[in-house]
C-alpha positions in Angstrom: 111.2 133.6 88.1 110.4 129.5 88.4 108.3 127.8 89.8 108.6 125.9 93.0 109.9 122.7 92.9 107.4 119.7 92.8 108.7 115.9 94.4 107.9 113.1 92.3 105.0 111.0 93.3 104.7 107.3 92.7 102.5 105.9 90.3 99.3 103.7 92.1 98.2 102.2 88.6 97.9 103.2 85.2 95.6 105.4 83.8 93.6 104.2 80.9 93.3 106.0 77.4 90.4 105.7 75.1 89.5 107.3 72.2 86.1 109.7 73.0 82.9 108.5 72.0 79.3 109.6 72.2 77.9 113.1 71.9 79.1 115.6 75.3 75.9 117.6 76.8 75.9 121.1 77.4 77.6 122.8 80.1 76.3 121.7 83.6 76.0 125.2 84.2 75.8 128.8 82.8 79.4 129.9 82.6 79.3 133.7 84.1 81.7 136.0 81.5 85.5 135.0 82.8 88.5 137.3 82.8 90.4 134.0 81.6 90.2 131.3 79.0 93.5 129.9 79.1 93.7 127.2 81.9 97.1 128.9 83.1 95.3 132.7 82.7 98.0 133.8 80.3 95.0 135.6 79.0 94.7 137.7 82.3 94.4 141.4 81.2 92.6 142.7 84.8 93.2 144.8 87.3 94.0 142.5 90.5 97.0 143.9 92.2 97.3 141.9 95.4 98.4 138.1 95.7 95.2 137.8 97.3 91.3 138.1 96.5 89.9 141.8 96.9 92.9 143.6 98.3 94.4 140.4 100.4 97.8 139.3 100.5 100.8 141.6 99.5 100.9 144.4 97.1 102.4 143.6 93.7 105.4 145.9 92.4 105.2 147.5 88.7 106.0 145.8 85.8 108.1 148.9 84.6 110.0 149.0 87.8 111.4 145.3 87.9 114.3 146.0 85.9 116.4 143.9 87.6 113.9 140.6 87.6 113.7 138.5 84.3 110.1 140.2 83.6 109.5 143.7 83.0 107.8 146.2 80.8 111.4 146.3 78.7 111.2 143.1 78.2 107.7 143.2 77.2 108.0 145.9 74.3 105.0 144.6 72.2 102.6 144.2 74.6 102.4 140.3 74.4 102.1 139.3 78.2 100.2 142.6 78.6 103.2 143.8 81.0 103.7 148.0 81.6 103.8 150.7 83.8 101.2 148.5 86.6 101.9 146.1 89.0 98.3 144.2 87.9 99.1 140.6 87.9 99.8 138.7 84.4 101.3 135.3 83.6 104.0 136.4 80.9 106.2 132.8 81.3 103.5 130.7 80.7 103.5 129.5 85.1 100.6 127.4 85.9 98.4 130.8 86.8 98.9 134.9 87.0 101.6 135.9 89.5 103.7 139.5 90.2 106.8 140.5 92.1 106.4 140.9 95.4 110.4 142.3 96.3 112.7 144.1 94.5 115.6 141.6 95.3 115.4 137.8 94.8 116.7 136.9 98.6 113.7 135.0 100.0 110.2 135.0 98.8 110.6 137.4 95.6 106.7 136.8 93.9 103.4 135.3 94.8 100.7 133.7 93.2 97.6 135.5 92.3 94.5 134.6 93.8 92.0 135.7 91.1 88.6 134.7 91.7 87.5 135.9 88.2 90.1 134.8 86.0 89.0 130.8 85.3 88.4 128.6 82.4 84.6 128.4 81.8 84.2 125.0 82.7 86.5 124.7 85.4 84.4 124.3 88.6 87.4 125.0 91.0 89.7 123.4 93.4 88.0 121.5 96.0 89.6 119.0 99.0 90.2 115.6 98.7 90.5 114.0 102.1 90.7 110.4 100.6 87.6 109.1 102.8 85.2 109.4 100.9 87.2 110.7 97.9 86.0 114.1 96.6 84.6 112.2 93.0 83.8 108.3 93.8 84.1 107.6 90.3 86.8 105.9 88.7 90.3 107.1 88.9 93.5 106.5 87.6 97.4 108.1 87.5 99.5 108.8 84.3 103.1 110.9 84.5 101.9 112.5 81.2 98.8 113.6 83.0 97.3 116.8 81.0 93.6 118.3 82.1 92.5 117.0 78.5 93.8 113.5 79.5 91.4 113.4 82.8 88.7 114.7 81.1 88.8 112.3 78.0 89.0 109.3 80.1 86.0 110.6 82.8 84.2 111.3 79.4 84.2 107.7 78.1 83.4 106.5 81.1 79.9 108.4 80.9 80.7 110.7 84.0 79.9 114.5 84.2 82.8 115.8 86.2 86.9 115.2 85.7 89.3 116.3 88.5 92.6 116.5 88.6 95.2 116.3 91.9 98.5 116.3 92.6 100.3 116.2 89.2 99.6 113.2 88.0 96.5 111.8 89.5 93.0 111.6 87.6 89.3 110.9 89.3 85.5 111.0 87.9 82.5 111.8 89.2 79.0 113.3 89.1 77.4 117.1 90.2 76.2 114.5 93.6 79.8 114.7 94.3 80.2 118.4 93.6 77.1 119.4 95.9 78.7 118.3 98.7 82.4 119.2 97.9 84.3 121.4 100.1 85.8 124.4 98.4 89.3 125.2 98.8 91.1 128.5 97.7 92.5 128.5 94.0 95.9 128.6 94.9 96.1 125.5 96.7 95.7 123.9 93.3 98.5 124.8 91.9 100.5 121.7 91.1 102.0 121.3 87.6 100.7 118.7 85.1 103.2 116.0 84.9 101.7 116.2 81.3 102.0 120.2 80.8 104.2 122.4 81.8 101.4 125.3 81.6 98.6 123.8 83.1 97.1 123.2 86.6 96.7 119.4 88.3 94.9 120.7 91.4 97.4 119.8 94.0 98.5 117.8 97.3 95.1 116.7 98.6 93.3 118.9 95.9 91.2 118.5 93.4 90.7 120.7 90.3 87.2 120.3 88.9 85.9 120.7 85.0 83.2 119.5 83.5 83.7 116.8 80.5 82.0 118.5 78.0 85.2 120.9 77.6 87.4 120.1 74.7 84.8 117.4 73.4 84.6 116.9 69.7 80.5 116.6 69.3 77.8 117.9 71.2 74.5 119.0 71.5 74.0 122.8 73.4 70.7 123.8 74.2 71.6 126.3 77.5 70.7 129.5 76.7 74.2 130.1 76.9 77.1 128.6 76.9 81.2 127.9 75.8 82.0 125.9 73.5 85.7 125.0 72.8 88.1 123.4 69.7 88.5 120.1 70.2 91.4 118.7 73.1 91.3 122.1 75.0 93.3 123.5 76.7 95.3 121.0 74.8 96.2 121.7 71.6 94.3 120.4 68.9 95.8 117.7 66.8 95.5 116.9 63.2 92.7 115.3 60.8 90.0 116.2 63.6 86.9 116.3 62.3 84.2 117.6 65.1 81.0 119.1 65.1 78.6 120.8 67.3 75.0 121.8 67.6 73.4 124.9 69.4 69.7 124.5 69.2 66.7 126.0 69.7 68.4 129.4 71.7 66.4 132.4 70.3 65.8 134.4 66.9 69.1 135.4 66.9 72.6 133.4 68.5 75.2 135.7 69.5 78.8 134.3 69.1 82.2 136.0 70.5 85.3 134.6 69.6 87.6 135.0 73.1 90.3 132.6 71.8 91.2 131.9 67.9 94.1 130.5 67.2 94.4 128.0 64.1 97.6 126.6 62.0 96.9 127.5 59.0 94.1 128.0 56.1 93.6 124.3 56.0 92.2 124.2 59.4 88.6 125.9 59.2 85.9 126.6 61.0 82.3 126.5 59.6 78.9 127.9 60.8 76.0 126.8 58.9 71.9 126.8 59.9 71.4 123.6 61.4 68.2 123.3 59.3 68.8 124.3 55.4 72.9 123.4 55.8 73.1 126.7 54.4 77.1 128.2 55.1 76.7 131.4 57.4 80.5 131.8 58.2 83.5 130.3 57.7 86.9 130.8 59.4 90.4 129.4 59.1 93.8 130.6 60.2 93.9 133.1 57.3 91.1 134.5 57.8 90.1 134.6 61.8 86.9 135.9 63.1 85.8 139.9 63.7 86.5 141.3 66.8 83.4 141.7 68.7 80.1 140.1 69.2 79.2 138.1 66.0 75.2 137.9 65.0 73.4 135.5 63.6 69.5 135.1 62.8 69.1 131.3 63.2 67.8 129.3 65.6 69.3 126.3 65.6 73.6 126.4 64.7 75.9 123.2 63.2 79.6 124.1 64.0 81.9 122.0 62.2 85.4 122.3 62.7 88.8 120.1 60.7 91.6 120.0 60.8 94.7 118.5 58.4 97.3 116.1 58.6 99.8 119.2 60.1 97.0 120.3 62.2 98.2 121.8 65.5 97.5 124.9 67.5 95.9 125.7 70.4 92.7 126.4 69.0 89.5 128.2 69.6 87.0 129.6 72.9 83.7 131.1 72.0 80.5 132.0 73.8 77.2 132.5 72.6 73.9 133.1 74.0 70.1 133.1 72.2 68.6 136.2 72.2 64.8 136.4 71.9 64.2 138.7 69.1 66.3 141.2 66.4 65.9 144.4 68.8 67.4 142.7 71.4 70.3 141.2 69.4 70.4 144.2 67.4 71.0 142.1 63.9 71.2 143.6 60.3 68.8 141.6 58.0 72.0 139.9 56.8 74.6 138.6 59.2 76.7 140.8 61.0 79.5 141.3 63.2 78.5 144.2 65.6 80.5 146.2 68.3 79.0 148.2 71.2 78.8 151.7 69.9 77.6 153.6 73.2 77.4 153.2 77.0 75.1 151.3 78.3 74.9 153.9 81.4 74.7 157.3 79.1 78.1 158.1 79.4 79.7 159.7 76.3 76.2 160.4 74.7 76.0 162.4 72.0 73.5 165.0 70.4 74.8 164.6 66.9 71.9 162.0 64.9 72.8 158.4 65.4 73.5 156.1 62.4 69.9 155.3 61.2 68.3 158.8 62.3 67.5 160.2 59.0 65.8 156.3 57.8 63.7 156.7 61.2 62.8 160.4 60.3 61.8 159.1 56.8 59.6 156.1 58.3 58.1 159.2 60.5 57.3 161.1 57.6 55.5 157.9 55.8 53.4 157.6 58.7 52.4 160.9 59.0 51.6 160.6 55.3 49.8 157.2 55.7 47.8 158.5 58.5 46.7 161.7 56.8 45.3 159.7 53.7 43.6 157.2 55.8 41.6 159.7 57.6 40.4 161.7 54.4 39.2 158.4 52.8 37.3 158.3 55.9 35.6 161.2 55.2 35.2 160.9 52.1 33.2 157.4 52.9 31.4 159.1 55.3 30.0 161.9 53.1 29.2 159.5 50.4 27.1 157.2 53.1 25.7 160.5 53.9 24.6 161.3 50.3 23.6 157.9 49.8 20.5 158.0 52.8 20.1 161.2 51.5 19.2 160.7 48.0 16.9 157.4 49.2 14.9 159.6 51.1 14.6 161.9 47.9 13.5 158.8 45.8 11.1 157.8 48.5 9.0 160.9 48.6 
């Protein structure tokens, strides 16, 4: 399977590179839980088994009935692209977004694109049209032929703007969320253009723009939404070496939850630290030796310095985590030390047991205390009752 051929395009001017500078904001906006991190979706593990958005386009075929096409469940014996016995879409040759077999032969259209509306990198805003007049972003703009998305949004960074997007290939334009409000939306698979930068990522495409916010792949920041992404330095890029970066979630709740979606370091030399923003006390620390727990990750602070470095051999794609600030323990569900927790029941009762949960027999225990506790309290009360009693008694007695 390839992917169409794209015509060369000729350069307008050249696209300036500086080195970033200044602390990135905070996400725009809230990123919603996506089925993809990756900016190609080679992360896609759902269900969508239509070209198409709910059901549209044509049906895909099954990965373990391909045989005769380069990709198929034989050829996917560990698991790695997440190809089997479905025809859900995946991305196993690193294409610029999830596609599947659409024909058993390869006479004519063979496979399709996958329009996923879930599957998109927090931060990436979507694909939008660019008529030219006015342009889509009326920042400034430039063209490079070794355009990447990390390119666009470095140089749209250093020039103080909020949005970076991406068209055609090569092309690179800046702008603010003024811009975006009155944008026109255009379906994701009209941006779907190669960078002349990247073989595995997405340039928008002819007359399209692909939209992400700057502050993805900065190397500083300050986070105060209540929830949030935060990615390793030059992402989707990979991250180069000697970077030195830090970032600060402030101010989110008694407890910050953090889940790792993406980890991916060199080597033991590149680490990742978590410390409380206000002692410098170390909370976590993860390299590529030693990668982060599966599942949620909770810590009681309320304010979180992430610093992350790399060496001189630094390079690998990186890291993508969320977090969100929960409002007290019970909600976040932390251990009085930190902890790395996984959901143990359904949310909806399903599966629910009658056997004791873990921590039945300590809140039987507290029961028992407080039955305890409460029986004492009431016979001290009568016993200070009868001695008040005995007291007015025995004055009367003195008295007569």
């Amino acid at each position: 399977m390839g992917t169409p051929d794209r015509q060369g395009l000729l350069l307008l001017f050249p696209l300036l590179l500086l080195p970033p500078h200044g602390a990135s904001a905070g996400s725009l906006h809230s990123p919603g839980l996506s089925e993809c991190f990756q900016v190609n979706g080679a992360d896609y593990r759902g269900h969508q088994n239509y070209t198409g958005p709910r059901g549209a386009g044509r049906p895909c075929l099954f990965w373990d009935q391909t045989q005769q096409h380069s990709y198929s469940s034989a050829s996917d014996p560990q698991g790695r692209w997440g190809l089997g016995a479905h025809n859900f879409c995946r991305n196993p040759d690193g294409d610029v977004q999830p596609w599947c077999y659409v024909a058993e032969t390869e006479e004519g259209i063979y496979w399709r694109y996958c329009d996923i509306p879930t599957c998109h990198m927090p931060g990436y805003l979507g694909c939008f049209v660019d008529s030219g007049a006015p342009p889509a972003l009326s920042g400034p703009s430039g063209t490079s032929t070794k355009l990447t998305v990390q390119v666009c949004l470095r140089f749209c960074r250093t020039k103080g703007y909020q949005l970076a997007g991406v068209e055609a290939g090569y092309a690179c334009f800046c702008g603010s969320e003024s811009d975006l409000a009155r944008g026109r939306p255009a379906p994701a698979t009209d941006c779907d253009q190669i960078c002349f930068g990247h073989p595995g990522q997405l340039c928008g495409g002819d007359g399209r723009l692909g939209i992400y916010e700057v502050s993805v792949g900065s190397c500083q920041g300050n986070w105060t939404a209540p929830q949030g992404v935060i990615y390793s330095p030059d992402f989707p890029d990979e991250y180069g070496p000697d970077r030195n970066c830090s970032w600060v979630l402030g101010q989110l709740g008694a407890v910050l939850e953090l889940t790792f979606r993406l980890f991916e370091l060199a080597d033991s030399r590149d680490r990742l630290e978590l410390r409380d923003a206000s002692s410098g006390s170390l909370l976590r620390a993860f390299d590529g030796a030693h990668p982060p727990p599966p599942g949620p990750l909770h810590l009681r602070t309320a304010a979180l310095l992430l610093t992350f470095r790399s060496d001189a051999r630094g390079h690998a794609q990186g890291f993508a985590l969320t977090y969100r600030g929960l409002r007290d323990t019970v909600e976040g569900r932390a251990s009085p030390e930190d902890s790395a927790e996984t959901p143990t029941g359904d949310a909806d009762g399903a599966n629910v047991s009658c056997s004791p949960k873990p921590g039945a027999a300590q809140a039987s225990i507290g029961a028992r205390v407080f039955s305890t506790v409460t029986a004492v309290s009431v016979l001290l009360l009568l016993l200070l009752s009868l001695l008040r009693l005995l007291r007015r008694r025995c004055g009367r007695w003195g008295r007569a």
